[in-house]
C-alpha positions in Angstrom: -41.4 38.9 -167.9 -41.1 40.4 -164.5 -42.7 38.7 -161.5 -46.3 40.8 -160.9 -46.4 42.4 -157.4 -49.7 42.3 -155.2 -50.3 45.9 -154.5 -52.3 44.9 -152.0 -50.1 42.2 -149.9 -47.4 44.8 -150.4 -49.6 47.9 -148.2 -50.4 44.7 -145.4 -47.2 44.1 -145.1 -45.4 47.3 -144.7 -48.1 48.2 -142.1 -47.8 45.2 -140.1 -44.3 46.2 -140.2 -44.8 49.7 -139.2 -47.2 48.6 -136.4 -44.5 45.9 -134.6 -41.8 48.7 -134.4 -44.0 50.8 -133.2 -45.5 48.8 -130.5 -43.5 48.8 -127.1 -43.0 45.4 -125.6 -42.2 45.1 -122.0 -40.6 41.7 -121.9 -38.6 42.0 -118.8 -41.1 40.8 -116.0 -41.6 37.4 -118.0 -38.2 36.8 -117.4 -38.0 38.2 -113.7 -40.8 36.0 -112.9 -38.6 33.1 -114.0 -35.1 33.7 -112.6 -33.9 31.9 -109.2 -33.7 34.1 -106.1 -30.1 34.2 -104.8 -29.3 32.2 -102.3 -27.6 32.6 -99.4 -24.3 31.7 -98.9 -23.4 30.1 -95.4 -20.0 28.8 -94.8 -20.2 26.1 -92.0 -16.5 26.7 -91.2 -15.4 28.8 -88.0 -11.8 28.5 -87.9 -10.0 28.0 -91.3 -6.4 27.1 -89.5 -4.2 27.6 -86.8 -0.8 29.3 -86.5 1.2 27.2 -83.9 4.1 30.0 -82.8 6.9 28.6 -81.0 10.7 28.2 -80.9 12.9 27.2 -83.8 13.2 24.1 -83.9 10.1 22.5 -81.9 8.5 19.8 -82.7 4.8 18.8 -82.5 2.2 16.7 -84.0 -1.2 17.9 -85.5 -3.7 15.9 -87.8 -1.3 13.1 -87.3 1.5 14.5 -88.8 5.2 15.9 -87.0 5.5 19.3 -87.9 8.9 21.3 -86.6 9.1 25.6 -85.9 10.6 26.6 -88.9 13.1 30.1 -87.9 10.7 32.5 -88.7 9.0 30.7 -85.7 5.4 30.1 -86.8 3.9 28.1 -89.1 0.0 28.3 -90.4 -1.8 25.0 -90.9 -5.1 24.3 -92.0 -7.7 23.0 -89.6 -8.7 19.5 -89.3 -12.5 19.3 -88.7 -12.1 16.4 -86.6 -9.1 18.0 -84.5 -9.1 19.7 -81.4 -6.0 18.8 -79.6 -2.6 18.8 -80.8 0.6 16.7 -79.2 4.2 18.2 -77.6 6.5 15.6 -76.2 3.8 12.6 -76.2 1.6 15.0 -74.2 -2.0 15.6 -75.9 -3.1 19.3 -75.6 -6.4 21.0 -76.1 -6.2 23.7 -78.7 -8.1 26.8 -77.0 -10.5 28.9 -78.5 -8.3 31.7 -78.6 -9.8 34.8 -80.9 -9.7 34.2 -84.4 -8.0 36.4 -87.1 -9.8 38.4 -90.3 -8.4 35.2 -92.0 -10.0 32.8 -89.7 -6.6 31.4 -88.2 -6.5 30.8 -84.8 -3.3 31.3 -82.7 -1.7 28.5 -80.7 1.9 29.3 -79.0 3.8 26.1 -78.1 4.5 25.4 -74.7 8.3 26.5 -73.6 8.9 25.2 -70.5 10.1 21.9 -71.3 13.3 20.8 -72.8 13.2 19.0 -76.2 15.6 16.4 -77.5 18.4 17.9 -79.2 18.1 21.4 -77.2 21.4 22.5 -75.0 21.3 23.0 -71.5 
């Protein structure tokens, strides 16, 4: 015995079917309505570092740690927050506000005049 069909259940449901394909639903302002705005992004950091340029070999202190020119006579650190001055020969110094790179790295060149220990006459 084969299962008896509803004729017509059968015509109500291929015409409900027809009628959701053909019906256009627009569900894309629901979901605009409910996304987050971007926000904007605002870094609170001017300078990123500093690039202390001096001669091989010289010593100084920044962030309270003894850094020495290596021979390519620069070296990039990152910027303390809390730093503004850095220290040659027990002698504080202000870092200036020179310009600041595309990188955000400030330049600071290392005083010369003064002799350092182990430097020759």
């Amino acid at each position: 015995m084969s299962p008896r069909i509803d004729v017509g259940n059968m015509i109500l449901v291929v015409a409900l079917l027809t009628a959701s394909i053909q019906v256009e639903i627009d569900l894309g302002p629901l979901f605009r309505a409910n996304a987050q705005r971007p926000g904007k992004v605002v870094c609170g950091i001017s300078t990123v570092g500093y690039r202390f340029v001096g001669k091989e070999g010289q010593r100084f202190r920044y962030a309270g740690d003894t850094y020495v020119i290596p021979a390519e006579g620069w070296i990039e650190l990152l910027a303390d927050r809390n730093r503004t001055t850095y220290s040659i020969r027990g002698r504080s110094v202000q870092i200036d506000e020179s310009p600041r790179d595309q990188f955000g790295f400030r330049t600071v060149v290392l005083p010369e005049n003064e002799r350092q220990e182990g430097d020759r006459p």
